[in-house]
C-alpha positions in Angstrom: 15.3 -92.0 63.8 15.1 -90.6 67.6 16.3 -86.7 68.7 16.5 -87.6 71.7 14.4 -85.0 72.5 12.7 -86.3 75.7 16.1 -86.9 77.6 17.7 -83.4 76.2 14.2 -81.8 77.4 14.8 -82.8 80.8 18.3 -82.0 80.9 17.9 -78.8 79.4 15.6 -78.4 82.5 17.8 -79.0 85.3 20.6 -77.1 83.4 18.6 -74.0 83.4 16.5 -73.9 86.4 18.8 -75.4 89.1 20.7 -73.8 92.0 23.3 -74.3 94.0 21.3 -75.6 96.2 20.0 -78.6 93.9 17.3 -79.0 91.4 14.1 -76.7 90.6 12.0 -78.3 89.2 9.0 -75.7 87.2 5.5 -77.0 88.8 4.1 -77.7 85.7 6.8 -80.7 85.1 7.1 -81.7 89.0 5.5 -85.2 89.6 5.4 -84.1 93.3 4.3 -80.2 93.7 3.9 -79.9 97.7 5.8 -81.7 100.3 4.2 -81.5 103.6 6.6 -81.5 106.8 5.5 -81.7 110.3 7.5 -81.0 112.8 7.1 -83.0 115.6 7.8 -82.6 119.0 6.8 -85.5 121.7 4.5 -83.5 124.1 2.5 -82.5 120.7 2.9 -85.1 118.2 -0.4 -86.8 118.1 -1.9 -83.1 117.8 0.4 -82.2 114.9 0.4 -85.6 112.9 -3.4 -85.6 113.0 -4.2 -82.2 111.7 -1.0 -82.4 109.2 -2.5 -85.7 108.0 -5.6 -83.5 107.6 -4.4 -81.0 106.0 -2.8 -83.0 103.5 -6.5 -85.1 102.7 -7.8 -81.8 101.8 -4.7 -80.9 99.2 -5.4 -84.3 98.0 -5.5 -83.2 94.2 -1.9 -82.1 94.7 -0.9 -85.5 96.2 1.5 -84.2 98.2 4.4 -86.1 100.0 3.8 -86.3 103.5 6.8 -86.8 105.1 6.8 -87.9 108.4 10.2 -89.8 109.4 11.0 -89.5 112.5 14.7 -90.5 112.1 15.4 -87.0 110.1 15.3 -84.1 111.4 13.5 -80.4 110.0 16.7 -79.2 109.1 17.8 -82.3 107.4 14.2 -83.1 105.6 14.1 -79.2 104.0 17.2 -79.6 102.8 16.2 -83.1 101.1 13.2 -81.6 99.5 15.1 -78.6 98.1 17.8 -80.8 96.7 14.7 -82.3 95.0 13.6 -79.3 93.5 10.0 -79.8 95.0 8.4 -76.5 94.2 6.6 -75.9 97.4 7.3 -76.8 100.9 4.5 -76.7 103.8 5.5 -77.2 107.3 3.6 -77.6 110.0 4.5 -77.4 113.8 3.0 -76.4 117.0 3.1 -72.8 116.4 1.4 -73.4 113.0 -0.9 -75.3 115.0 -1.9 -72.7 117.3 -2.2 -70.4 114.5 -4.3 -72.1 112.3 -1.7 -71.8 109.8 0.9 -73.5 107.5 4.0 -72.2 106.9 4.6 -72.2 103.0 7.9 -71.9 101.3 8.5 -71.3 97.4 12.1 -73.6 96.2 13.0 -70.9 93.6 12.9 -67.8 95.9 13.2 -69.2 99.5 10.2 -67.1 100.1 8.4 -67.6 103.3 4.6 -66.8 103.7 2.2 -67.7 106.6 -1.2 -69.2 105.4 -4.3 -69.7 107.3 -5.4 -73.4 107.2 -8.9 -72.5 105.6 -7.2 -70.4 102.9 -4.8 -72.7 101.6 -6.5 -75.1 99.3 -7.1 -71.9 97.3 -4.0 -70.1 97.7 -1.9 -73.1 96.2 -3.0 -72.7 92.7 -1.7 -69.0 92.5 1.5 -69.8 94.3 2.5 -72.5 92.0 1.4 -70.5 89.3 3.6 -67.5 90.0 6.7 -69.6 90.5 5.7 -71.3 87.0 6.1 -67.6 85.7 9.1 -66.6 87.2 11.1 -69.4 86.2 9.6 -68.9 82.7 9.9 -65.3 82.7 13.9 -66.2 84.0 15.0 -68.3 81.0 13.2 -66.1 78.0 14.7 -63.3 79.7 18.7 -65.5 80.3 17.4 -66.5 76.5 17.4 -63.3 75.1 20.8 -62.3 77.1 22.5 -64.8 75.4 21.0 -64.4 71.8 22.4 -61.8 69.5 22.3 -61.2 66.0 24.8 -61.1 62.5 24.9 -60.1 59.6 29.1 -60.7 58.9 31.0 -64.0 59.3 33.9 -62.2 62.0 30.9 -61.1 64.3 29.6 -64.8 64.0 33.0 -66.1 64.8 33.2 -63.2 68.1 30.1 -64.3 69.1 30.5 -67.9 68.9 33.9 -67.5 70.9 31.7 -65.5 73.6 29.3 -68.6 74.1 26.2 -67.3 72.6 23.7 -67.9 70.8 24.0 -66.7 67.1 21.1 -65.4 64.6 21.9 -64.9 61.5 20.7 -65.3 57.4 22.0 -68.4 55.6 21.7 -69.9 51.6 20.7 -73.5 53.5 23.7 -75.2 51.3 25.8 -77.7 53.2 28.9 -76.9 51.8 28.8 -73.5 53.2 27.3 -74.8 56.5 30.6 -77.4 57.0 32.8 -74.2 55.9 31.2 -72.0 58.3 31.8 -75.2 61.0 35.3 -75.3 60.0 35.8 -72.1 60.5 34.1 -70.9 63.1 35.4 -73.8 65.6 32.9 -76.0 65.4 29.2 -74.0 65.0 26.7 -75.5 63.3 22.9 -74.7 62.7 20.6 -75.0 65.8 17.1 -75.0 64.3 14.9 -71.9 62.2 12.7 -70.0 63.9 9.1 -70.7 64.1 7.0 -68.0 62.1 10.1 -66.6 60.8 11.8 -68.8 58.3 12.3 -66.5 55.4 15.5 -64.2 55.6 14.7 -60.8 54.5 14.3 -60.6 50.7 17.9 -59.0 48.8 19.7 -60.6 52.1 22.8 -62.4 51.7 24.6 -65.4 53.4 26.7 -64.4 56.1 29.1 -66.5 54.6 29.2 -67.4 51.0 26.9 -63.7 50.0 25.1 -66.0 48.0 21.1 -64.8 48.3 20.2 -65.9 51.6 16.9 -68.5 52.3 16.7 -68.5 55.8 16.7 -67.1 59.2 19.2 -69.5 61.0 20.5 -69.6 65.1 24.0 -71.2 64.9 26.2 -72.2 68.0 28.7 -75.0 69.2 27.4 -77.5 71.5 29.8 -78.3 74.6 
C-alpha cells in the first residue's frame, strides 16, 4: 500500500513555507537554487551579457538559471522567479558592473546584500545555508505554536475546535479511537512520536481511563 507520502511532502512544503507573494521553496529541496538576471541596457549589453555569462560559469555547481529574455522586463522577470520560490536571486547591471559586484537577494526575507564578484562563489554556500535555517527554524517554531498537550477528553475537544495540534496518552484500542473521532468532530491519531512512544507509566487514556500505552498527537485533517 502507498502513503502518499512523496506528494503530501511536497504539499506540506508549499503550505508551510509560501507567501503571498508565491512559493518558497527551502534550498535544500530547490532543483534551481540561484537565478541569475542581467539587466540589460543597449549601450552596455555586450559588456553585461559577457561577464553575467561569466559569472554564472564560475557558479556552475549551482547550475543556475540564466535568464536572459529580452522580451521581459527586470520588474517582470523578479517577480517570475519569486513566484517560483527560487531561493536566491543575482542581478547584474551596469552599476554591478562597475562595481565589481552582484546584487544578491534572499526569496524568504527580500533581503538585499551587495557582493563583490571574487567573493561570491564562497559567500553562496552560507547564504543558502542561513535561509535553510530560517525557514527550518520558522516551522519547528509555527510547530510548536500550534502543538499543545492533554490530559482530559473536554481540553482535547477545545483544542481540536481551535485547529491545533493535540498530544495526548491513549490505550491504542480502536474502539476508543472511533469514539474519541465521533466525538470529537472528526480527530483521529496523527502518528507517535519518535523516541517517545511509551505514555508515562500509572497514565490513563484520555478517553476510556483505561491504562494508557502510548504517547499519541490527534487532529482533524481539513
Amino acid at each position: 500500500s502507498s502513503w502518499g507520502i512523496s506528494t503530501r511532502l511536497i504539499g506540506t512544503a508549499i503550505m508551510q513555507h509560501s507567501d503571498n507573494k508565491g512559493l518558497v521553496l527551502p534550498p535544500a529541496l530547490a532543483p534551481n537554487k540561484v537565478v541569475i538576471i542581467p539587466i540589460i541596457y543597449d549601450k552596455s549589453r555586450d559588456d553585461v551579457l559577457g561577464k553575467a555569462t561569466a559569472i554564472k560559469d564560475s557558479l556552475a555547481e549551482y547550475d543556475p538559471v540564466f535568464d536572459d529574455r529580452e522580451e521581459y522586463t527586470p520588474g517582470w522577470k523578479f517577480n517570475e522567479w519569486e513566484l517560483k520560490g527560487v531561493p536566491l536571486r543575482l542581478e547584474f547591471g551596469p552599476k554591478d558592473m562597475e562595481a565589481d559586484q552582484v546584487t544578491a537577494v534572499v526569496r524568504d526575507t527580500g533581503e538585499k546584500q551587495y557582493i563583490k564578484i571574487n567573493d561570491l562563489k564562497s559567500a553562496l554556500p552560507e547564504i543558502l545555508q542561513q535561509m535553510q535555517n530560517r525557514l527550518y527554524e520558522k516551522a519547528k517554531q509555527n510547530l510548536e505554536n500550534s502543538t499543545v498537550e492533554v490530559n482530559n477528553f473536554d481540553d482535547l475537544v477545545k483544542a481540536i475546535n481551535e485547529r491545533k495540534l493535540v498530544k495526548t496518552v491513549f490505550c491504542g484500542e480502536a474502539e476508543c479511537e472511533d469514539w474519541i473521532k465521533d466525538k470529537s468532530g472528526g480527530a483521529t491519531s496523527r502518528c507517535i512520536p519518535m523516541g517517545n512512544e511509551k505514555a508515562p507509566e500509572g497514565s490513563k487514556c484520555t478517553h476510556c481511563g483505561k491504562d494508557a500505552k502510548w504517547n499519541i498527537y490527534f487532529s482533524k485533517s481539513y
